[in-house]
Backbone as CSV, one residue per row, in Angstrom:
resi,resn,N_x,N_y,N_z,CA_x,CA_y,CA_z,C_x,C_y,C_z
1,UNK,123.973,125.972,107.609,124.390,126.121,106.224,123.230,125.711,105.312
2,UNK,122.876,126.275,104.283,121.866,126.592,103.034,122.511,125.095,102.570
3,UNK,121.161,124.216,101.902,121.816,123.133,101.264,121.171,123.116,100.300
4,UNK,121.499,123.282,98.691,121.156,123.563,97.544,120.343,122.028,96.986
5,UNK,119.102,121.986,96.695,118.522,120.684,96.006,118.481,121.151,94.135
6,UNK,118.624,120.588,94.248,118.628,120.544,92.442,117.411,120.269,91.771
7,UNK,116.702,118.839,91.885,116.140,118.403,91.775,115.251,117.387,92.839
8,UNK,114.085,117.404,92.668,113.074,116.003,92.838,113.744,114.562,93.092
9,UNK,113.749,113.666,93.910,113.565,111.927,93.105,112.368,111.481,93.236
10,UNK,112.336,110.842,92.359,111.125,110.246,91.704,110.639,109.215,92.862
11,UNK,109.669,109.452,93.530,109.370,108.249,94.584,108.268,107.131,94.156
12,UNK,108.311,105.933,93.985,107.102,104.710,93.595,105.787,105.256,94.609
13,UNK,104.688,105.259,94.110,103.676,105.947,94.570,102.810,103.891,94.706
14,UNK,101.830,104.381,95.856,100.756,103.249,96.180,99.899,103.966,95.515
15,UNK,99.168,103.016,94.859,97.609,103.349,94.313,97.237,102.367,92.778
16,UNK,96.466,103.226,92.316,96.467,103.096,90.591,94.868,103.960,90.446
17,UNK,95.147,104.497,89.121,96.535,104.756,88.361,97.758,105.518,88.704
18,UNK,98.653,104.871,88.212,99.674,105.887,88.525,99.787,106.916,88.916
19,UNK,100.384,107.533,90.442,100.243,108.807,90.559,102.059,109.315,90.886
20,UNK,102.291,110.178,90.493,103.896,110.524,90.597,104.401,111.495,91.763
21,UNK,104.755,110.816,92.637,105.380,111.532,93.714,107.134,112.504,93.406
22,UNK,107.173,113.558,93.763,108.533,113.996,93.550,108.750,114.634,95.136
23,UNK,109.767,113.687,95.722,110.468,114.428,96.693,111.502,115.104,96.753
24,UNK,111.014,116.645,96.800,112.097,117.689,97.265,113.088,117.952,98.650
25,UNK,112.408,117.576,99.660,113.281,117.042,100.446,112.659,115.575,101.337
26,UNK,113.558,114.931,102.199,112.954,113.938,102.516,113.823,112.850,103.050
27,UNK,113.626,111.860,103.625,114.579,110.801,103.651,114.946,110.113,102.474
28,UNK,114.458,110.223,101.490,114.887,109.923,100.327,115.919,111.067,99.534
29,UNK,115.694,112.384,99.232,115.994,112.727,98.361,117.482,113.719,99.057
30,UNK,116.987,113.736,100.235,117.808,114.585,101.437,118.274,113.846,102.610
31,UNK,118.236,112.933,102.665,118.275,112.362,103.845,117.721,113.141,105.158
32,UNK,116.811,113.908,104.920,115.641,114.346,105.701,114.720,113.666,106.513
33,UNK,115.076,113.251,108.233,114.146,112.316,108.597,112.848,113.224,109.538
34,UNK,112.955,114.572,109.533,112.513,115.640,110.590,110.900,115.806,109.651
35,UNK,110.901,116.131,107.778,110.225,116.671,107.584,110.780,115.938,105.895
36,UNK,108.860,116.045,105.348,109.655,115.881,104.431,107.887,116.739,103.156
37,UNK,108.458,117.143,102.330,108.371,118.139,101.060,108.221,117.363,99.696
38,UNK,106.835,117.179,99.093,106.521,116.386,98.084,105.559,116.753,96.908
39,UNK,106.108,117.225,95.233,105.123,117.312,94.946,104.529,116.201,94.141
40,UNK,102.845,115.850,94.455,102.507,114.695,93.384,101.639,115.470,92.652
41,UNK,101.094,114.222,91.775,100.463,114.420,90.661,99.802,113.578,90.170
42,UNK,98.331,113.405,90.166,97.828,112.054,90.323,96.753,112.512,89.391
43,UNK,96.385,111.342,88.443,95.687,111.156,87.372,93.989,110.945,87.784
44,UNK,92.850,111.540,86.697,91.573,111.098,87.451,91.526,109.745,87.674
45,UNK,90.539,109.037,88.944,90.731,107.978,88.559,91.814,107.424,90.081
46,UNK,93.000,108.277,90.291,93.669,107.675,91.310,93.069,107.099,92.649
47,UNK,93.564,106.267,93.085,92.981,106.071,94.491,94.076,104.878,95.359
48,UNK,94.473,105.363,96.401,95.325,104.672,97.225,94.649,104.295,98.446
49,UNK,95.363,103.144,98.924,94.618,102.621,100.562,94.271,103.767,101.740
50,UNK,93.821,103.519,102.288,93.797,104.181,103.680,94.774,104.073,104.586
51,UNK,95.561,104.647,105.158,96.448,104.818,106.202,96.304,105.216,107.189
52,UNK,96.878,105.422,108.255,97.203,105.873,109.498,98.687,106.126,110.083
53,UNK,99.225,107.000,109.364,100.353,107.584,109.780,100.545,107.945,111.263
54,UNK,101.880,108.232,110.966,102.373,108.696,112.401,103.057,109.891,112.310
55,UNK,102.489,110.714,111.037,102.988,111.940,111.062,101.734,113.072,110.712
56,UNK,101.991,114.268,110.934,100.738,114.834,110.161,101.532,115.872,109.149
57,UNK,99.971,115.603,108.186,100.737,115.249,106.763,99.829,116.678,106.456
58,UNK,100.039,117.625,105.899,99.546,119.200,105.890,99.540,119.493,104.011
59,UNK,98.508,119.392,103.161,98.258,119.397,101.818,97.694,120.455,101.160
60,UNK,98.533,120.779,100.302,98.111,121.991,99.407,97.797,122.031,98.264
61,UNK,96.232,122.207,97.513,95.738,121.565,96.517,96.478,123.078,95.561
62,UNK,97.142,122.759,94.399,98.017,123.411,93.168,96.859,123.347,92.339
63,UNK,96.518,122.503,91.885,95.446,122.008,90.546,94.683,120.655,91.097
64,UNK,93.119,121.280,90.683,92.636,120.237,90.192,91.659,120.360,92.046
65,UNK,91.444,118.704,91.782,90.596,118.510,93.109,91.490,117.213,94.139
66,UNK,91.527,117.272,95.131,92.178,116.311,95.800,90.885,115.482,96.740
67,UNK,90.445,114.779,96.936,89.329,113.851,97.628,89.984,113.014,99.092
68,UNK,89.364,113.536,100.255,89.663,112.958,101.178,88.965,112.416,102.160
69,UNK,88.860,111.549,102.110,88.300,110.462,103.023,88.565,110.062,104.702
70,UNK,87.597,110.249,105.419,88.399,110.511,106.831,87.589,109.544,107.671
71,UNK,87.445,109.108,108.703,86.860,108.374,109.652,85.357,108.616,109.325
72,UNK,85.063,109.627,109.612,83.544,110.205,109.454,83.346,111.193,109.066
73,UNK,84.225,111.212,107.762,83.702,112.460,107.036,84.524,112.434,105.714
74,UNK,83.931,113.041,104.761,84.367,113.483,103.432,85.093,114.804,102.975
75,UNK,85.771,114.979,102.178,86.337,116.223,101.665,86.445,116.482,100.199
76,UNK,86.392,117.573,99.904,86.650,117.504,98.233,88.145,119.177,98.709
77,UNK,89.100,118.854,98.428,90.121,120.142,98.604,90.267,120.494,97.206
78,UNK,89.816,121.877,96.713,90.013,122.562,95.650,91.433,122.989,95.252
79,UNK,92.286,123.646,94.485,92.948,124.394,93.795,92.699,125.772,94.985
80,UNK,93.913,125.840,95.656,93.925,127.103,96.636,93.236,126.507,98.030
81,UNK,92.675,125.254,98.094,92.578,124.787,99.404,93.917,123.955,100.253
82,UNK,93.591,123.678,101.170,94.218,123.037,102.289,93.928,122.283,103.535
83,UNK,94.553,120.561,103.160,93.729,119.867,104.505,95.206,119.640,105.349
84,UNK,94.668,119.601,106.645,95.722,118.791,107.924,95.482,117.691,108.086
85,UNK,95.965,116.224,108.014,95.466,115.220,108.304,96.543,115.353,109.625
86,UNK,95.869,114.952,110.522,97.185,115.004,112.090,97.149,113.439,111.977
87,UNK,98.546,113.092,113.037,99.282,111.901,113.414,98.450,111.156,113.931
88,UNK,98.074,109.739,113.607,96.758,108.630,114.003,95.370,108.826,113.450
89,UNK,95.394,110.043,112.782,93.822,109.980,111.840,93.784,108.918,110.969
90,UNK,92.835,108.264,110.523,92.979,107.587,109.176,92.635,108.345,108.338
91,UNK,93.264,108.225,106.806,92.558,109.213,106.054,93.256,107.793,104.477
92,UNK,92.419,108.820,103.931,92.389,107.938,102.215,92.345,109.096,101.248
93,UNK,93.172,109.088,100.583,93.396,110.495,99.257,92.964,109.730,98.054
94,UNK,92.310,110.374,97.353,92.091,109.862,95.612,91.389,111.314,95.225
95,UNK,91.866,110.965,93.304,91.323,111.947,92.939,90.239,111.450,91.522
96,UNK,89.130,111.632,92.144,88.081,110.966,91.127,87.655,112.145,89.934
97,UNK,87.792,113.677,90.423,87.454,114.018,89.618,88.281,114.104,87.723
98,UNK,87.753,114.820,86.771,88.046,114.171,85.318,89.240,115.058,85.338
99,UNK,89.493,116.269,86.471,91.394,116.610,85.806,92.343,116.001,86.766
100,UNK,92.433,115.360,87.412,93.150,114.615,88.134,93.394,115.749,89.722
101,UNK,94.797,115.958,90.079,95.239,116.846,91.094,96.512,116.988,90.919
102,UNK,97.145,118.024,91.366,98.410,118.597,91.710,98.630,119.284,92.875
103,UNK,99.177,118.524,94.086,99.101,119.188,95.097,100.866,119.367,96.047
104,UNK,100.629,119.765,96.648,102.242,119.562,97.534,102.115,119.295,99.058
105,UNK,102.488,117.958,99.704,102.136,117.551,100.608,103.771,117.571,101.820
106,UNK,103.430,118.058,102.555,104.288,118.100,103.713,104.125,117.156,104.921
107,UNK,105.221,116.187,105.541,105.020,115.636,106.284,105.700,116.026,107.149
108,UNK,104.929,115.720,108.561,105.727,115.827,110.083,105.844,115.097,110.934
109,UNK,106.809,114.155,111.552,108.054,113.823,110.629,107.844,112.848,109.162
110,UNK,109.147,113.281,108.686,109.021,112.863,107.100,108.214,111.400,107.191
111,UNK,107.682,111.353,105.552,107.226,110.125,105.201,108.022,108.908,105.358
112,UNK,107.942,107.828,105.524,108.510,106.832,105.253,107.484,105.456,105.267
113,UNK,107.551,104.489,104.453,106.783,102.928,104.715,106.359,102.629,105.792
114,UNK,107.562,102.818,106.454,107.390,102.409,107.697,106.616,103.134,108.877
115,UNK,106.437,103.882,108.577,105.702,105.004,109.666,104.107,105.594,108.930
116,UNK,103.437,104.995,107.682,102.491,105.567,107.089,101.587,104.906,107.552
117,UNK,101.656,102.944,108.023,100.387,102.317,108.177,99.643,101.958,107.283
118,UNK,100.025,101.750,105.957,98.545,101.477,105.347,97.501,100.600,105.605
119,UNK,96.519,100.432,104.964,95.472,99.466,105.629,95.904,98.213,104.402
């Protein structure tokens, strides 16, 4: 059965500055623990810890530039790009450049605290 979302909830984002997570589906917004569907929106300037999830987390840059930071290596993901971070990579997202980012990030299995690792 088709299950109709309405809306986003607003999820508390790690970092600064402020970056605004909206989960469309998820253990939060769906009680989605398989997968979970997020769009953020993060200001220039953002930058959050490094993690090591236990999911892989598959990102689709909307606007702007997304910056990713990986064991041994760098990324800049454009507007129409796309990174895979897989399950046990470390990786670190910020967006330094001056328009911030808008991207939509998919996790496998969904996000949760408990399963992201941060550093």
């Amino acid at each position: 059965m088709a299950i109709f979302i309405e809306k986003p909830s607003i999820i508390k984002a790690e970092g600064s500055p402020v970056k605004t997570i909206e989960e469309f589906v998820g253990r939060v917004n769906s009680n989605e623990d398989k997968i979970s569907i997020a769009r953020m929106t993060s200001p220039s300037g953002w930058s959050e810890p490094g993690q090591r999830p236990q999911f892989d987390e598959y990102t689709v840059v909307l606007k702007g530039t997304l910056h990713v930071n990986l064991e041994n290596s760098e990324l800049d993901i454009r507007e129409g790009q796309a990174v895979i971070a897989r399950a046990g990579e470390w990786v670190r997202y910020s967006t330094p450049a001056p328009e911030g980012a808008e991207y939509v990030a998919v996790c496998l299995p969904a996000f949760s605290p408990d399963n992201v690792h941060r550093d």
